[in-house]
Legacy VTK file of the C-alpha trace (Angstrom):
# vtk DataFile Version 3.0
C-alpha trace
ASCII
DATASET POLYDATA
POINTS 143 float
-17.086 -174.817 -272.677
-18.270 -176.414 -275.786
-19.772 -175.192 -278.822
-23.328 -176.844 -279.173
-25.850 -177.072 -282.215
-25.574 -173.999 -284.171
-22.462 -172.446 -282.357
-24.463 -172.072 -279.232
-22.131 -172.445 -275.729
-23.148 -175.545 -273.485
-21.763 -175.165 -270.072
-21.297 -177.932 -268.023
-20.313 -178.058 -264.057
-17.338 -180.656 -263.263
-18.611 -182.224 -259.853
-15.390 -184.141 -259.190
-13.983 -181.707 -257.221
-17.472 -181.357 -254.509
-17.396 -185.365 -254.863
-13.848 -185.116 -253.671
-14.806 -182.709 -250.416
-17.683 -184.483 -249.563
-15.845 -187.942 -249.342
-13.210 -186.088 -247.020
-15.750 -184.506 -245.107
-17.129 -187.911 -244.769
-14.006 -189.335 -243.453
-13.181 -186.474 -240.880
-16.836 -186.822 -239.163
-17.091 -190.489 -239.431
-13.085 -190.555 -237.259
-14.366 -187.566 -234.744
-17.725 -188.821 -233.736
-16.384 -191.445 -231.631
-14.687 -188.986 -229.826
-17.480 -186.521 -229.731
-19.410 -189.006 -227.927
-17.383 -189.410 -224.863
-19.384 -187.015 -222.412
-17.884 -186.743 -218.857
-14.534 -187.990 -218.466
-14.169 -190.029 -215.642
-11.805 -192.799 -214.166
-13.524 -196.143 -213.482
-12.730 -198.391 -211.408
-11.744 -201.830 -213.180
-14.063 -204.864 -212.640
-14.707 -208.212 -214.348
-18.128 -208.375 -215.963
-20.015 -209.177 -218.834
-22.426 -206.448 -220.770
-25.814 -206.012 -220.775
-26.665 -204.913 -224.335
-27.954 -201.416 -225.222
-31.631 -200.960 -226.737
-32.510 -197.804 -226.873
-31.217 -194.294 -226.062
-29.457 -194.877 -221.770
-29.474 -192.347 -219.164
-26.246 -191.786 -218.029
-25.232 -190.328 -214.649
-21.510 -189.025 -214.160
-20.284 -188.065 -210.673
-16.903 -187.319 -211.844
-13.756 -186.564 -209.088
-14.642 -183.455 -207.719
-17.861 -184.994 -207.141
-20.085 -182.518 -210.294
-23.343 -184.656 -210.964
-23.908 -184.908 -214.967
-27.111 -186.248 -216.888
-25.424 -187.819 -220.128
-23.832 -183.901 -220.489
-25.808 -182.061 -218.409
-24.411 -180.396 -215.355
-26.812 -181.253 -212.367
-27.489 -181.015 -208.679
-28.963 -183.936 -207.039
-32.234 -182.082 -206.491
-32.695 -181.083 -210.155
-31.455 -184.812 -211.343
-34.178 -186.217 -209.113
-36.738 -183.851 -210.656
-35.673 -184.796 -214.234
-35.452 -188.479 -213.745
-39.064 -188.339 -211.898
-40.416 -186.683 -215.190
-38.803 -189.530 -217.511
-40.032 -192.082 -215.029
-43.721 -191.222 -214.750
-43.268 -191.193 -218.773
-41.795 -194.515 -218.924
-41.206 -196.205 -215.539
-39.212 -199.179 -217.220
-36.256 -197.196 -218.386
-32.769 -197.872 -217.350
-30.421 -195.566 -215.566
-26.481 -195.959 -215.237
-24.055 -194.630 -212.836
-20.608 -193.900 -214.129
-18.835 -192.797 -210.975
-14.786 -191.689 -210.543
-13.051 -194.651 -208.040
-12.028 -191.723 -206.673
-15.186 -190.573 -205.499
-16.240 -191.854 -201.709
-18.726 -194.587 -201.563
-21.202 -192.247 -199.419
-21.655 -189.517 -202.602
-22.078 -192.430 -205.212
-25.020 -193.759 -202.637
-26.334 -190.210 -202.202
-26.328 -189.979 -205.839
-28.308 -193.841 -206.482
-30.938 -193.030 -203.437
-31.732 -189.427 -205.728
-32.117 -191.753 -208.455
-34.357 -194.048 -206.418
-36.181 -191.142 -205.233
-37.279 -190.236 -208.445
-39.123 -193.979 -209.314
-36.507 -195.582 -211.136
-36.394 -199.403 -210.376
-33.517 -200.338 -212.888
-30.070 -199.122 -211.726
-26.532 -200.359 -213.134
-23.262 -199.646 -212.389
-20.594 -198.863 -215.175
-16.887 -200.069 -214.849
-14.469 -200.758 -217.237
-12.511 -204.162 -217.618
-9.396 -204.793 -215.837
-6.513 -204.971 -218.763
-5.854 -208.223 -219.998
-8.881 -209.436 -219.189
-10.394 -211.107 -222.291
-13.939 -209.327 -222.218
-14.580 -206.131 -223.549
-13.451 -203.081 -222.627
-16.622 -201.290 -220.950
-18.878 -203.244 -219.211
-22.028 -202.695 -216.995
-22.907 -204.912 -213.576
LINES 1 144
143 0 1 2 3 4 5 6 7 8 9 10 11 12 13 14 15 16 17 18 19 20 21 22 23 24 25 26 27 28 29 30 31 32 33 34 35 36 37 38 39 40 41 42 43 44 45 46 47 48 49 50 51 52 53 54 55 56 57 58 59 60 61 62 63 64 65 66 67 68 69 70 71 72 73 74 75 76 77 78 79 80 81 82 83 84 85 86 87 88 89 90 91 92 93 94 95 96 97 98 99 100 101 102 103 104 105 106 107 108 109 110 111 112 113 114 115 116 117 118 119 120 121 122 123 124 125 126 127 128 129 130 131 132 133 134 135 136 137 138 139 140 141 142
């Protein structure tokens, strides 16, 4: 504290230390949202193929390997996915949808999954894979 005009205390509040949390805070979120964004884990299968570019917020379906539907991170049956999806497509009909499917899962379940999608009255359906290593192109791609 220091003595003002007239012997008066001024007290004044040393912000380096918040500045100095806040800019670690800031470091700590900006290295675990990457990681936070992840959703599903699944193993895709490796093919060569350029990507389409992103434009606005993409509905993701995950059939992971023990065959568990997902909606970006919601846990789904194929009834209840073609319900949602039928909502967002009488909203906006033009909107994307991407199946990220285990290459572990059999060929009949990821069909299953794409007719439900189809069902629902969305046109655009892409597949998502991931790049074969060594490969030159990026690292997740869409077909």
């Amino acid at each position: 504290m220091e003595s003002g005009p007239r012997g008066a205390l001024v007290s004044q509040i040393n912000v380096t230390p918040l500045v100095d949390v806040m800019l670690v805070l800031l470091i700590i979120f900006m290295v675990t949202a990457p990681i936070i964004q992840q959703g599903v884990q699944v193993s895709l299968p490796k093919v060569k193929a350029a990507a389409i570019p992103g434009k606005e917020e993409q509905f993701i379906v995950s059939i992971t390997r023990d065959r568990q539907i997902y909606l970006n991170d919601t846990k789904l049956t194929a009834a209840a996915l073609t319900e949602k999806l039928g909502a967002i497509a009488r909203e906006r009909p033009d909107r994307e949808v991407f199946i990220r499917a285990d290459e572990q899962v059999p060929y009949g379940d990821v069909i299953r999954t794409m007719a439900a999608i189809k069902a629902a009255g969305v046109e655009n359906v892409g597949m998502v894979t991931e790049m074969p290593v060594g490969s030159g192109l990026a690292e997740d791609a869409t077909e």
